[in-house]
N, C-alpha and C positions, 0 to 999 in steps of 0.2 A: 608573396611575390618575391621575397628578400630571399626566401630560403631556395626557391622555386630557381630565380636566377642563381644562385651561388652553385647550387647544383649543375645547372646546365655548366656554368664555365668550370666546374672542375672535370665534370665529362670530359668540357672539348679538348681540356690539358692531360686528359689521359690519354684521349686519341691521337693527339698528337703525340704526345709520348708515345704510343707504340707505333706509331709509322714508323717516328722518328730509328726507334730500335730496329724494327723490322727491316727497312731497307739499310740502313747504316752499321747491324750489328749483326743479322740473323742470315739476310741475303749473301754477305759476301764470305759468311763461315760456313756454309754449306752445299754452295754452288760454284763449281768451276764458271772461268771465265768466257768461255761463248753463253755459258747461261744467264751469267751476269750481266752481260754486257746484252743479253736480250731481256731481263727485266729493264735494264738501262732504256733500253726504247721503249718498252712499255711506258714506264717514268714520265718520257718528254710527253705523251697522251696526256697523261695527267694535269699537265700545266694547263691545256684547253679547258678538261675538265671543273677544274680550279675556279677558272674564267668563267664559263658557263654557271659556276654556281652563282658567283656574282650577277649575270647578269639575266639570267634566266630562273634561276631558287628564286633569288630576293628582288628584282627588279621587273620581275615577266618578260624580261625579251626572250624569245627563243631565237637564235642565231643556228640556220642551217647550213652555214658556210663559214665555221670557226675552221677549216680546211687551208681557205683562201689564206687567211694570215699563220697558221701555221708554216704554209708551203712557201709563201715570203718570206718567211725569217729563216729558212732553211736556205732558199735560194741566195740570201744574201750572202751567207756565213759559205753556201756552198760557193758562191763568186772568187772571194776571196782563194780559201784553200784551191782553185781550178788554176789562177790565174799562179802563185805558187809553183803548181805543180808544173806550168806552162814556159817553164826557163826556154831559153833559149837552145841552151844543154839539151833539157830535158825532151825537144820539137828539132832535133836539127834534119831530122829525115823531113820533114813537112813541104809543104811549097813554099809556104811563111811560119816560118818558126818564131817564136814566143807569144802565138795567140792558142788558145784553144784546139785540142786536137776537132770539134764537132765542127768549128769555127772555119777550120781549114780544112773538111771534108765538102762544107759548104761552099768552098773558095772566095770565102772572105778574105782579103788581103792587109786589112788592119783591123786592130781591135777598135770596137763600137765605142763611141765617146763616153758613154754611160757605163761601159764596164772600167775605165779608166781609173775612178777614184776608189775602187773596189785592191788595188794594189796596196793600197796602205788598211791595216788592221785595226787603227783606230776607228776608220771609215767604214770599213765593215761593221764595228761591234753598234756604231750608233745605228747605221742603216735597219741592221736587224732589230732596231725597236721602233726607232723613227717610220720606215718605207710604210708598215700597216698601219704607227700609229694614225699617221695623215690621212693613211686610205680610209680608215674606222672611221676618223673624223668628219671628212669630209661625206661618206655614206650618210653617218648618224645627224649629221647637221640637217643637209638633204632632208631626210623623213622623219625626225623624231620632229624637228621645227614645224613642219605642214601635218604633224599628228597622225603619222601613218604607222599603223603597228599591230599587232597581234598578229596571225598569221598571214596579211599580207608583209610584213616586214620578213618575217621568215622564209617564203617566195624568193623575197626578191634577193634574200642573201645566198637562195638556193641557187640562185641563176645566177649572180655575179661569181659565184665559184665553177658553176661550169662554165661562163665565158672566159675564166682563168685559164681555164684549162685547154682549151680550145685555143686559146692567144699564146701560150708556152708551145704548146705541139706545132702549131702552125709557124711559127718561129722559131724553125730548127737552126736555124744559121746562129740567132743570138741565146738562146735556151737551152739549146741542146736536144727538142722537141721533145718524141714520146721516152725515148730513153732516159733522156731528163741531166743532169750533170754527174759526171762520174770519174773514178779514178782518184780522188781525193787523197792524198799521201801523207800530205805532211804539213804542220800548224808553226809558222817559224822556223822551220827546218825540225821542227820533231815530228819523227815518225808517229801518226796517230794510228796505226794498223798493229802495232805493236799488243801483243800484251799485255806488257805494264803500263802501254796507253788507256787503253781500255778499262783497265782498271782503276787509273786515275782518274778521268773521264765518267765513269760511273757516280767518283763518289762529290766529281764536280755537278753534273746533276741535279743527286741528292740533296746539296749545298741548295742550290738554286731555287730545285723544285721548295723545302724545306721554306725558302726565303718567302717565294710566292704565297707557301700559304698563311704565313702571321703578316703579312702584305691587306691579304683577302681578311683574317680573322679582325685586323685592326678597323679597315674597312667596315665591315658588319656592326662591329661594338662601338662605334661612332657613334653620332648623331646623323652621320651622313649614312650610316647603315639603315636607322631609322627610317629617315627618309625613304631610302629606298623600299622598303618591305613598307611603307604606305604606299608609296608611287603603284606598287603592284596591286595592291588589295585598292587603293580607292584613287586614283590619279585626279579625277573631277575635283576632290574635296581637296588634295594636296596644292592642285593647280589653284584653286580658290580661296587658298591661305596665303596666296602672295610667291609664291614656289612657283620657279622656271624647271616645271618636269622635264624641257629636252634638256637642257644643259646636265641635269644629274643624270639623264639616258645617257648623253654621249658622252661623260665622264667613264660611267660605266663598260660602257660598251669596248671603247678605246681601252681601256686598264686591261681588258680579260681578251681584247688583241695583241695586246702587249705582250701580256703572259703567255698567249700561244705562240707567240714567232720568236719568245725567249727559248720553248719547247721543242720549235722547227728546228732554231740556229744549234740545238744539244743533240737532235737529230742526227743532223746531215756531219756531227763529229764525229758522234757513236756509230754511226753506224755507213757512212763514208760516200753518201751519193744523198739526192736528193733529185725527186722525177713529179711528173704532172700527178700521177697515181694519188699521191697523197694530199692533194689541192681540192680536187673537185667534191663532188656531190655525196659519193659513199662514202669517202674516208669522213667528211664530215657531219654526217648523218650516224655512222658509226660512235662519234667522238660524241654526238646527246646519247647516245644508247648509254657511253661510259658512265657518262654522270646521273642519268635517270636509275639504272641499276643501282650505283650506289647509292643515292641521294640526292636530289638537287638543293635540298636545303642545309647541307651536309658539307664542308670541308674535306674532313677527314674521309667521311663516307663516298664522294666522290675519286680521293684517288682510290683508296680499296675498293671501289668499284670496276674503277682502269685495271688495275695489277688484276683483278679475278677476270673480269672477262676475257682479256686478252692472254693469263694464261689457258684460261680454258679454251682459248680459240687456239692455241697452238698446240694442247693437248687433243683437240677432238680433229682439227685438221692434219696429223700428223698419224690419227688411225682412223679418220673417214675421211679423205681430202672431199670429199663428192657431197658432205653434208654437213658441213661444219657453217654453214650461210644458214640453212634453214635452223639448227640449232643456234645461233645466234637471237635470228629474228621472234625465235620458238622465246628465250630467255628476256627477251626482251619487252613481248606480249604478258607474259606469265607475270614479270615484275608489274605492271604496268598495271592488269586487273587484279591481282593478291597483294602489292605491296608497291601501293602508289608512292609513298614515301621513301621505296628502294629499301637498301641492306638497315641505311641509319635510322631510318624510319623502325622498323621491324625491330633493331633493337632496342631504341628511345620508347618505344608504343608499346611494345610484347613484351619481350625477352627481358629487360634491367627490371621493368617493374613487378614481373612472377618472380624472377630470383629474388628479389629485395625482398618481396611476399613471402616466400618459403624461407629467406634468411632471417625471418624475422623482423627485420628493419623497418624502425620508426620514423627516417627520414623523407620529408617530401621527396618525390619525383618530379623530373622537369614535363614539362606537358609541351604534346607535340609543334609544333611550327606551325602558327598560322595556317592554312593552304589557299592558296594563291584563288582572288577572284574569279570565276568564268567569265 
């Protein structure tokens, strides 16, 4: 078992060593910058997925509205840069200048009380962890405490993302509705449209995403990671050892909300708006596809899961716009009956232990990850 775990964590410090390189050394030496700046958004996916491994690999929740708090931490960070962007200066053709250009298409005549505190950048940066975490919160209290979960928990997150979205569009005056917040300029007065923005911005990102995942790795190699990956395989018997299973759900649950609206708020930088699009039902149905491909028991395997799919979606919708959905949903089936475990699975299970075989190698293998109760 001694040599069995030693192995698994020098694995997972190699994986992380080549992410680490991959986006921080290999990406930005051989991709111009609209390209970077588009694995840049692929990236911020990954933080849900991150999330998701936490709370769906090792915990069994499956969250089908990791969207919702993404699209919150986006909208927060985008509040902010709108209001910014909204000088006085910048609105004096308007009817009311220094609110919103959406704002004053709607003939709002002052700004909403609640976009008020969004002027100061301190108050943005906490919103964008705070606004979901409370929302996660107060969700996971709600149901983990009255014992509701497996796929009716999944439901019901399916459908508080699309009444997100429905409550954003319907709310054009303060949201911006279906076009969602846009024109985003500048962070302090720095141009973030720039170039060298973007390019700095990427490698803040990487910084962030990076952070989140030894966040999640320290997470796991706890005792509280324990916990968790029992909570999933046998909840009855953990609850019966004295263990408040909803308090480590909504622990849970809450940390890998967090992670996504840190994801949204890197968003709506990189890439300069923020819209309902990304809130509801697909985008977040999309974002399990990322981590199921790679992994869900997996760290590393779940952002390599993000960066593959999504560039494959922009490689196959950019020479079949018309079918780049069904190969999705096609890669998505395929993983799912051939390689339940996704990409890190296939490697940990297949692939390291034939090479090691053909290498010769005397060393134990790590042996696969539990798989989660039915």
């Amino acid at each position: 078992m001694t040599a069995v775990r030693t192995d698994t964590r020098r694995l997972e410090l190699i994986g992380f060593a080549l992410v680490a390189v991959f986006i921080l050394i290999f990406l930005p030496s051989v991709l111009d910058v609209f390209r970077l700046n588009l694995f840049g958004k692929y990236l911020t996916y990954a933080f849900v997925a991150v999330g998701l491994v936490l709370c769906w690999g090792h915990t069994g929740i499956l969250s089908l509205g990791q969207g919702l708090f993404f699209g919150l931490g986006g909208y927060c960070m985008a509040a902010f840069l709108k209001l910014e962007a909204s000088s006085v200066a910048n609105t004096k053709i308007q009817s009311t200048p220094g609110i919103p250009d959406f704002m004053d298409w709607n003939q709002l005549t002052g700004l909403p009380f609640f976009w008020v505190p969004f002027k100061s950048l301190p108050y943005a940066l906490i919103a964008v962890i705070a606004v979901p975490t409370v929302l996660a919160f107060i969700l996971g209290a709600a149901l983990f405490k009255r014992r509701v979960g497996g796929v009716y928990f999944a439901i019901i997150t399916q459908a508080l993302a699309a009444v997100m979205t429905i409550l954003i569009v319907g709310q054009q005056g303060y949201t911006g509705g279906i076009n969602g917040i846009t024109d985003l300029r500048t962070l302090l007065g720095w141009d973030i449209r720039t170039d060298s923005a973007k390019f700095i911005l990427y490698f803040v990102c990487c910084a962030l995403l990076l952070g989140s995942m030894f966040v999640a790795r320290f997470v796991l190699a706890s005792k509280l990671g324990r916990i968790l990956v029992a909570t999933r395989d046998q909840e009855d018997r953990v609850r019966f050892s004295g263990y408040d299973v909803a308090n480590y759900k909504i622990f849970v649950f809450c940390l890998a909300s967090a992670m996504a609206a840190v994801g949204g708020a890197m968003f709506t930088l990189q890439v300069g708006f923020m819209s309902p699009s990304f809130v509801g039902i697909v985008p977040s149905i999309e974002m399990v596809i990322f981590c199921a491909v790679g992994g869900r028991h997996s760290i590393v395997g779940a952002v390599a899961g993000t960066l593959l799919v999504n560039w494959g979606k922009t490689m196959f919708s950019e020479a079949f716009p018309e079918l780049w959905l069904f190969a999705m949903g096609g890669l998505f089936i395929a993983v799912v009956v051939a390689f339940p475990r996704g990409i890190a699975g296939l490697m940990t299970d297949q692939i390291l232990p034939k090479l090691a075989s053909w290498m010769g190698s005397g060393h134990a293998q790590p042996s696969p990850a539990p798989a989660p109760a039915e």
